[in-house]
Backbone as ProteinMPNN parsed JSONL, in Angstrom:
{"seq_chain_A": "XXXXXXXXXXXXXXXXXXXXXXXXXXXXXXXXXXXXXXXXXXXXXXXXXXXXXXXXXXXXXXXXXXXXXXXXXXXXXXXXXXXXXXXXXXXXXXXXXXXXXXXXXXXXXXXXXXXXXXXXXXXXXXXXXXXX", "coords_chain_A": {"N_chain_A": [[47.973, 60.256, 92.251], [45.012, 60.042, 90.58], [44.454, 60.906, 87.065], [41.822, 61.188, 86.842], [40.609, 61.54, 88.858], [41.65, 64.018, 89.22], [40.182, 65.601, 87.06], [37.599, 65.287, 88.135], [37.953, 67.208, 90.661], [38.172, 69.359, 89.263], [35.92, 70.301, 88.263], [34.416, 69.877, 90.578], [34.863, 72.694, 91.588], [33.785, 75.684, 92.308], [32.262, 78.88, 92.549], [31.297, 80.498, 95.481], [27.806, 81.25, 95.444], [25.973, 82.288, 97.549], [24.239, 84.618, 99.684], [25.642, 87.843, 100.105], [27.754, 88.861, 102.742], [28.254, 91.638, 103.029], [30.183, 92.656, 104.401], [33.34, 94.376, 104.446], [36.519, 92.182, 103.011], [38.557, 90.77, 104.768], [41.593, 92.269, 106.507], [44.937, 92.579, 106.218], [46.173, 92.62, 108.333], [44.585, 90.458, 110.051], [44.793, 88.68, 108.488], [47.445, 87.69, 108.464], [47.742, 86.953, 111.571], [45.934, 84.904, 111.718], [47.168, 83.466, 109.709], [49.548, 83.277, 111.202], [48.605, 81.333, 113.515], [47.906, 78.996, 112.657], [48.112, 75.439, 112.195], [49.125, 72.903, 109.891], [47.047, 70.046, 109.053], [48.578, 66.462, 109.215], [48.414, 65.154, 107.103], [48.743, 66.903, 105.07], [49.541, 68.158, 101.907], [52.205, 69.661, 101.619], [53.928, 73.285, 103.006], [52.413, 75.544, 104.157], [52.955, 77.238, 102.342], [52.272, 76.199, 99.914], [49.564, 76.435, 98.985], [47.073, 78.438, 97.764], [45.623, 80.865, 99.853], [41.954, 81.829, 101.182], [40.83, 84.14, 102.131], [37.543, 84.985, 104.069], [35.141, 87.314, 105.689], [32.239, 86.098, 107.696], [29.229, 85.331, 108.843], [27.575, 83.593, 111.583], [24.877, 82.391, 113.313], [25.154, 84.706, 114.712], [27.208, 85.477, 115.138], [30.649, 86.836, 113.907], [32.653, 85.516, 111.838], [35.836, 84.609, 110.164], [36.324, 83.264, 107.484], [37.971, 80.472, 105.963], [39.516, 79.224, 102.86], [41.711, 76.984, 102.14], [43.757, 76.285, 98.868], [45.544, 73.551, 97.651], [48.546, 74.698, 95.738], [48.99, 72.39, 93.704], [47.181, 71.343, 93.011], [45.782, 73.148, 90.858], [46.942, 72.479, 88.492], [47.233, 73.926, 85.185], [46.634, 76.647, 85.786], [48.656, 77.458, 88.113], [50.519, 79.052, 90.069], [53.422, 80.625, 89.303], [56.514, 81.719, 89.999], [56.594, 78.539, 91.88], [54.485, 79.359, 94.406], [52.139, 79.572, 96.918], [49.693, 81.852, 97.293], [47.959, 84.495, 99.879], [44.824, 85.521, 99.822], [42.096, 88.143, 100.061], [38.934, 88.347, 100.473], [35.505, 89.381, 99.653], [32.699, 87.272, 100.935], [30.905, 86.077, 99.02], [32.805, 85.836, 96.924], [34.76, 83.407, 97.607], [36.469, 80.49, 96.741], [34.863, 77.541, 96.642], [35.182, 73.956, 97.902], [33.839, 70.888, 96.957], [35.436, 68.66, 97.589], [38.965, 66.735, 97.737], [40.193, 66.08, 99.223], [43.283, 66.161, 101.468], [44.53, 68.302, 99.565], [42.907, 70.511, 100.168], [41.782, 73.078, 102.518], [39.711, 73.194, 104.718], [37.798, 75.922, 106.908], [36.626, 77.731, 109.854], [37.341, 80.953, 111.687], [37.547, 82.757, 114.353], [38.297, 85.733, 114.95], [39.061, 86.894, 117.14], [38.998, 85.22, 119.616], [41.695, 84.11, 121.208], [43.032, 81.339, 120.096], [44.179, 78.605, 118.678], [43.251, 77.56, 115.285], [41.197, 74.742, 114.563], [42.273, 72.778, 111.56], [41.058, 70.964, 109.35], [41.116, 68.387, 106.332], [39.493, 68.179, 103.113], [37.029, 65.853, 102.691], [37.276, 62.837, 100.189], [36.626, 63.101, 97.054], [34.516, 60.914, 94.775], [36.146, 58.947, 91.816], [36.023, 60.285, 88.77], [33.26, 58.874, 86.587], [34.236, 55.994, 83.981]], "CA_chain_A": [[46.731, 60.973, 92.03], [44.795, 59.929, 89.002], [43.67, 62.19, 85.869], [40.188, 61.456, 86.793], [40.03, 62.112, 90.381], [41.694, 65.825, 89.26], [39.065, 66.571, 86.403], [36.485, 65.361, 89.151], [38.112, 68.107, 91.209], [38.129, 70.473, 88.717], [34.598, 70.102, 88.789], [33.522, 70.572, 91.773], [35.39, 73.805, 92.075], [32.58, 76.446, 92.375], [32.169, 80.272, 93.052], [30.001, 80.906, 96.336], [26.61, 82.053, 95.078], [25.212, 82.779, 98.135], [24.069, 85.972, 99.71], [26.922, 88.401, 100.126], [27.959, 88.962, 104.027], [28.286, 92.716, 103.119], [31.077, 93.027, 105.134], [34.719, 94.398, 103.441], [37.366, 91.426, 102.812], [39.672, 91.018, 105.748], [42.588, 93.321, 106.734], [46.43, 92.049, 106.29], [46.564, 92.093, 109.644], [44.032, 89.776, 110.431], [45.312, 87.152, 107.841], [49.017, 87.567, 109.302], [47.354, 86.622, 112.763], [45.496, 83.632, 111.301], [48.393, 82.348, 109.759], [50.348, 82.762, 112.427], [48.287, 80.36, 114.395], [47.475, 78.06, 112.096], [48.934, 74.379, 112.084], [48.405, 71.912, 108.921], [46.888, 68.65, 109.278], [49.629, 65.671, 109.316], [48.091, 64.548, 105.985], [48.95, 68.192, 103.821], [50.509, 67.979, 100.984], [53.211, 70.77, 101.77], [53.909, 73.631, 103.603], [51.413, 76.688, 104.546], [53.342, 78.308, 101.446], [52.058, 75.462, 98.576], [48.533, 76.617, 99.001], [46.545, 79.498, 97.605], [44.743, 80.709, 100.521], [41.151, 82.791, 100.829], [39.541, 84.416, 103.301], [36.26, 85.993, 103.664], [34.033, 87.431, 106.71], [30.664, 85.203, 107.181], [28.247, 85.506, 109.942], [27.171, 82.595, 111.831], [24.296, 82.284, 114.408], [24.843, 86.036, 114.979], [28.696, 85.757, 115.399], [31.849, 86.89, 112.677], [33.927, 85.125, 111.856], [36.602, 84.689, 109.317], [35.754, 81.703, 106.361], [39.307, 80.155, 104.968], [39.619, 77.96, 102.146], [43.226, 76.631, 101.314], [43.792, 74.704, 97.842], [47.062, 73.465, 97.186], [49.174, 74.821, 94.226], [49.332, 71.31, 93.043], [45.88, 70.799, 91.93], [45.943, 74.386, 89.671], [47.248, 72.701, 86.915], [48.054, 75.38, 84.092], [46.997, 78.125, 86.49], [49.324, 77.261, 89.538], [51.484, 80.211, 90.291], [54.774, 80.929, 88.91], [57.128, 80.45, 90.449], [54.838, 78.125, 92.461], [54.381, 79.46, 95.662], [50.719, 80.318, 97.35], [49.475, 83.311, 98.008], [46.841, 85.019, 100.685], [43.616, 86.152, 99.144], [41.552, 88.482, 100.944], [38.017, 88.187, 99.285], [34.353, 88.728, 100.185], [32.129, 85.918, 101.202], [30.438, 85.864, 97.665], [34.281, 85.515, 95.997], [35.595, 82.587, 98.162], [36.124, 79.511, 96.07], [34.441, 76.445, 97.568], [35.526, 72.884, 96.814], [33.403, 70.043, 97.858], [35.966, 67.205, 97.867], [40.003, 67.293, 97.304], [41.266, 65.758, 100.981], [44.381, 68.142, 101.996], [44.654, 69.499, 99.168], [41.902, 71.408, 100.279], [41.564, 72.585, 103.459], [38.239, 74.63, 104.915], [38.151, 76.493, 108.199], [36.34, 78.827, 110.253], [38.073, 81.314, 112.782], [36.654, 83.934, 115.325], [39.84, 86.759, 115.503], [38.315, 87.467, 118.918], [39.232, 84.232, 120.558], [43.294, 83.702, 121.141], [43.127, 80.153, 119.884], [44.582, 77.961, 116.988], [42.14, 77.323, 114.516], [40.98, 73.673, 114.107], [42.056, 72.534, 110.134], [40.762, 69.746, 108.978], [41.278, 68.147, 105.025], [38.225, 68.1, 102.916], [37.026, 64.8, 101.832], [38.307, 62.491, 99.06], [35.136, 63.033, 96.49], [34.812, 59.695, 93.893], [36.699, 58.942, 90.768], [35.041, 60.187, 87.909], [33.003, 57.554, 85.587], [34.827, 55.821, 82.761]], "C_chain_A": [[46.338, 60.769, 90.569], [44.138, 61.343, 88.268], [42.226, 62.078, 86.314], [39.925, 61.744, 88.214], [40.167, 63.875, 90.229], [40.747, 66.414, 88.56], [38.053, 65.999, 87.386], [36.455, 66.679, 90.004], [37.732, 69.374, 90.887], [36.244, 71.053, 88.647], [33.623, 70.508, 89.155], [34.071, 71.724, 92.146], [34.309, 74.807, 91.248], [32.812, 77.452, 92.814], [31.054, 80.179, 94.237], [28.779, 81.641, 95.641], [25.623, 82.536, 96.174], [25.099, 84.651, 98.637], [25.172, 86.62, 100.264], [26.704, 88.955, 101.244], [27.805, 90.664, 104.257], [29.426, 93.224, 103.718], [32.586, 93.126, 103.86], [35.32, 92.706, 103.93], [38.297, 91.663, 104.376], [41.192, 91.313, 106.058], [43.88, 92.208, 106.545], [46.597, 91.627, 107.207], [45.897, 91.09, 110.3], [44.403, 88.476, 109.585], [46.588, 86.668, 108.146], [48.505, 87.047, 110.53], [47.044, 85.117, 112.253], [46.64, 82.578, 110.859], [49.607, 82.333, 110.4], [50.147, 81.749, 113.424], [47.984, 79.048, 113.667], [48.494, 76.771, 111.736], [48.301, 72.873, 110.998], [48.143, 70.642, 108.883], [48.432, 67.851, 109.217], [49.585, 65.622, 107.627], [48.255, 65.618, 104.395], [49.927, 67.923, 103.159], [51.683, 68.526, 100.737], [53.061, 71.859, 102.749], [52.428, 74.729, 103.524], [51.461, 77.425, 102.798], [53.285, 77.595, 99.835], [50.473, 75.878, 98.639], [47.977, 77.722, 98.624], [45.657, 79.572, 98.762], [43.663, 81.823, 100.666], [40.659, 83.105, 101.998], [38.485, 85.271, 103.362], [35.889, 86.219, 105.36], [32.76, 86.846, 106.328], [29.984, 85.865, 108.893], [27.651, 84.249, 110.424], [26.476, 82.713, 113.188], [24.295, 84.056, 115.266], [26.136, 86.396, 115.431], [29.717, 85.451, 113.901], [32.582, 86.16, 113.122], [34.829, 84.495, 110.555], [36.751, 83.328, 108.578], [37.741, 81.613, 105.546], [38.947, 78.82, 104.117], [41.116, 77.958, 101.667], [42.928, 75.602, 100.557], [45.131, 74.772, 97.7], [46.836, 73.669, 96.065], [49.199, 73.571, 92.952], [47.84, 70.794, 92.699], [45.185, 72.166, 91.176], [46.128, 73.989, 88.167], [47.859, 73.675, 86.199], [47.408, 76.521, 84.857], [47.958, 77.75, 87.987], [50.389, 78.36, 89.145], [52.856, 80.412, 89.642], [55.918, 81.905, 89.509], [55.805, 79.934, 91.9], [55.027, 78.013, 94.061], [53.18, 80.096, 96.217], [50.983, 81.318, 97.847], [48.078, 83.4, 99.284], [46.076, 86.153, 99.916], [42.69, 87.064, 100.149], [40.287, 89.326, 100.083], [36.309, 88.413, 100.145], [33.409, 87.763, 100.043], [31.552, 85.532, 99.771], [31.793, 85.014, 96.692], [34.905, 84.632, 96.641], [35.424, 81.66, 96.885], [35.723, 78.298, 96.91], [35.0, 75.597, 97.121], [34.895, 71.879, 98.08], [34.31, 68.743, 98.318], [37.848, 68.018, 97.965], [40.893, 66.667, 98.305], [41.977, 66.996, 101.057], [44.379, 68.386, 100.924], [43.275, 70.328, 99.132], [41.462, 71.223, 101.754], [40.461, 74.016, 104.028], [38.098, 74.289, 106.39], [37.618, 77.837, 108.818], [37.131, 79.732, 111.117], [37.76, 82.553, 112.97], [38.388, 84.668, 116.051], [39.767, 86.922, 117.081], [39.185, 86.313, 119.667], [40.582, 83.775, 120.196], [43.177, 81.962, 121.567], [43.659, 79.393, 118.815], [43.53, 77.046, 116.627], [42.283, 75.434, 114.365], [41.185, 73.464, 112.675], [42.319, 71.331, 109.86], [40.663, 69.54, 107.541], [39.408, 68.036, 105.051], [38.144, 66.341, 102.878], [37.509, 64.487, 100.579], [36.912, 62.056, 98.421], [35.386, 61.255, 95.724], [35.433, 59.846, 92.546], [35.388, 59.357, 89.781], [34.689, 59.095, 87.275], [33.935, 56.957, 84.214], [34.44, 55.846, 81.659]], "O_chain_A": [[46.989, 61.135, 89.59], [43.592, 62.354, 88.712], [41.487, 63.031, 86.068], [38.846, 62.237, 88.544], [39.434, 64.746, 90.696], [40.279, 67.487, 88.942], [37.218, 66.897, 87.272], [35.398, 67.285, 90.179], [37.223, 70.248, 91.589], [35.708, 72.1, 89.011], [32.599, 71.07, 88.766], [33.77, 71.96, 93.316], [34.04, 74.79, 90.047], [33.684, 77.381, 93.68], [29.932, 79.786, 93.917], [29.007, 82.801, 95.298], [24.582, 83.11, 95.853], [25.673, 85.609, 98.119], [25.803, 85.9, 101.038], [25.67, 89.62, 101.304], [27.368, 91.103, 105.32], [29.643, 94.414, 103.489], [32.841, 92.406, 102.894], [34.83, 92.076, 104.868], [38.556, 92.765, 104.858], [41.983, 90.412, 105.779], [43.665, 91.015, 106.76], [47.064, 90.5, 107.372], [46.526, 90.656, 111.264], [44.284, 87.348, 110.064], [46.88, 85.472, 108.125], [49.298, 86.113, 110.642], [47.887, 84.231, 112.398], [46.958, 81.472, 111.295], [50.535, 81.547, 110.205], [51.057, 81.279, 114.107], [47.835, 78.036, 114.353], [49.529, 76.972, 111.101], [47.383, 72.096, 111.262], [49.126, 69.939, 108.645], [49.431, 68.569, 109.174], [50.545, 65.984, 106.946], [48.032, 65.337, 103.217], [51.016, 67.524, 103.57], [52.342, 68.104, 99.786], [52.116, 71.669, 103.514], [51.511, 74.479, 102.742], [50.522, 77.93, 102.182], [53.872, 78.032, 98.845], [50.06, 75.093, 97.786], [48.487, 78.54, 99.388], [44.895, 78.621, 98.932], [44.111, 82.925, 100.351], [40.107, 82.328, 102.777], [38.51, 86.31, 102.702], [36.296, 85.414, 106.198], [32.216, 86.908, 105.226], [30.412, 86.682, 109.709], [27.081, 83.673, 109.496], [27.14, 83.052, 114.168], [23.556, 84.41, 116.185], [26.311, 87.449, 116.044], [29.701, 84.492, 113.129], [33.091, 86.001, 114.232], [34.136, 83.712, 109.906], [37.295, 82.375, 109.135], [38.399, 82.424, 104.895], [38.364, 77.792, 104.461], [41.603, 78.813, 100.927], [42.328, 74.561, 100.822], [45.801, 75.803, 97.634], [45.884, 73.358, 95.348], [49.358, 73.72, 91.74], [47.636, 69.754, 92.073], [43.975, 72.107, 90.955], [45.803, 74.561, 87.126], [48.906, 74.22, 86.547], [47.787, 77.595, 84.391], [47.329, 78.036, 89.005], [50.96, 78.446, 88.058], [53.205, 79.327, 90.106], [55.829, 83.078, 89.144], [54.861, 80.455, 92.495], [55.477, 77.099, 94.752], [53.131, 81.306, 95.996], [51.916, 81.744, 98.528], [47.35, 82.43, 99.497], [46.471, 87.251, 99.525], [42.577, 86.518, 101.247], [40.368, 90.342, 99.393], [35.988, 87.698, 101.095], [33.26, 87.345, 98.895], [31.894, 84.399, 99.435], [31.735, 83.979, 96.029], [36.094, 84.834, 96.397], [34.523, 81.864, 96.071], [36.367, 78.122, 97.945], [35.523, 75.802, 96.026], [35.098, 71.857, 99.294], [33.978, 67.966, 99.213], [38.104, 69.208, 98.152], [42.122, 66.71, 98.252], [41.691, 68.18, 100.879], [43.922, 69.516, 101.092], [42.725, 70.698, 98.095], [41.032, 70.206, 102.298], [40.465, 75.229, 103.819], [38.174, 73.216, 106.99], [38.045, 78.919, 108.416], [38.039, 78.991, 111.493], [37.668, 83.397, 112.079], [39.158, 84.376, 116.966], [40.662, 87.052, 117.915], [40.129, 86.716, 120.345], [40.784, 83.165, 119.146], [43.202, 81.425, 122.675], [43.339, 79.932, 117.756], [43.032, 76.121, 117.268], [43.364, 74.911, 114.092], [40.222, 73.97, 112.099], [43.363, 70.694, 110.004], [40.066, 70.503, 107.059], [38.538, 67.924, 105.915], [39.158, 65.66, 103.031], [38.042, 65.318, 99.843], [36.189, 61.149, 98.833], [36.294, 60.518, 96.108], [35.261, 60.956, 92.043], [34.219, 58.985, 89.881], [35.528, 58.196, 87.22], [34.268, 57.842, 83.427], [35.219, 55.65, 80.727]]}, "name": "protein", "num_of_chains": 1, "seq": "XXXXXXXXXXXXXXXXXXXXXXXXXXXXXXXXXXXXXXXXXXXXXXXXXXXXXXXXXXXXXXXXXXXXXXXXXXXXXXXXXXXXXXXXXXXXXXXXXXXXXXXXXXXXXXXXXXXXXXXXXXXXXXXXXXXX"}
């Protein structure tokens, strides 16, 4: 992984500015469920437990459902955890962090608590090297 693909990363790492869902952050118990079902691409850089992960309530088409973003610990840099093991964030939709690029280490995911299913998670894209 080069130095310039990570300050590219760094980057594109952005606060949601959109309009705020209104809804509280989601319960313990609903993020213990989630990651109980949840299975990580082939292509992740580590386990469930190298990732900071976030979740928010969103609204879509007139149905909730629960917004995750996982970044791996390993593109933190000088903030990555100590000792470095991810945590579960439980944040509203305004406070998620987005990231437009990153592949696995970054992985974004919707999921409807309602429906006893395992969530589809798919890596982001791999944005471009920065310029020289």
């Amino acid at each position: 992984m080069s130095v310039d693909w990570l300050l590219s990363l760094a980057f594109s790492l952005t606060l949601v500015g959109g309009p705020h869902s209104g809804s509280p952050p989601p319960s313990a118990q609903d993020i213990r469920y989630i990651e109980s079902k949840v299975s990580l691409p082939d292509d992740a850089p580590g386990p469930l437990s190298s990732y900071e992960r976030y979740y928010a309530w969103t609204m879509d088409n007139g149905k909730k459902y629960i917004y995750a973003e996982y970044v791996s610990i390993n593109l933190l840099g000088p903030n990555k955890p100590d000792p470095p093991v991810g945590h579960s964030h439980a944040v509203t939709e305004q406070d998620i962090p987005t990231v437009s690029n990153g592949g696995c280490g970054v992985i974004t995911f919707y999921f409807n608590p309602r429906a006893d299913h395992t969530p589809s998670l798919y890596c982001n894209a791999v944005g471009p090297s920065a310029a020289p």
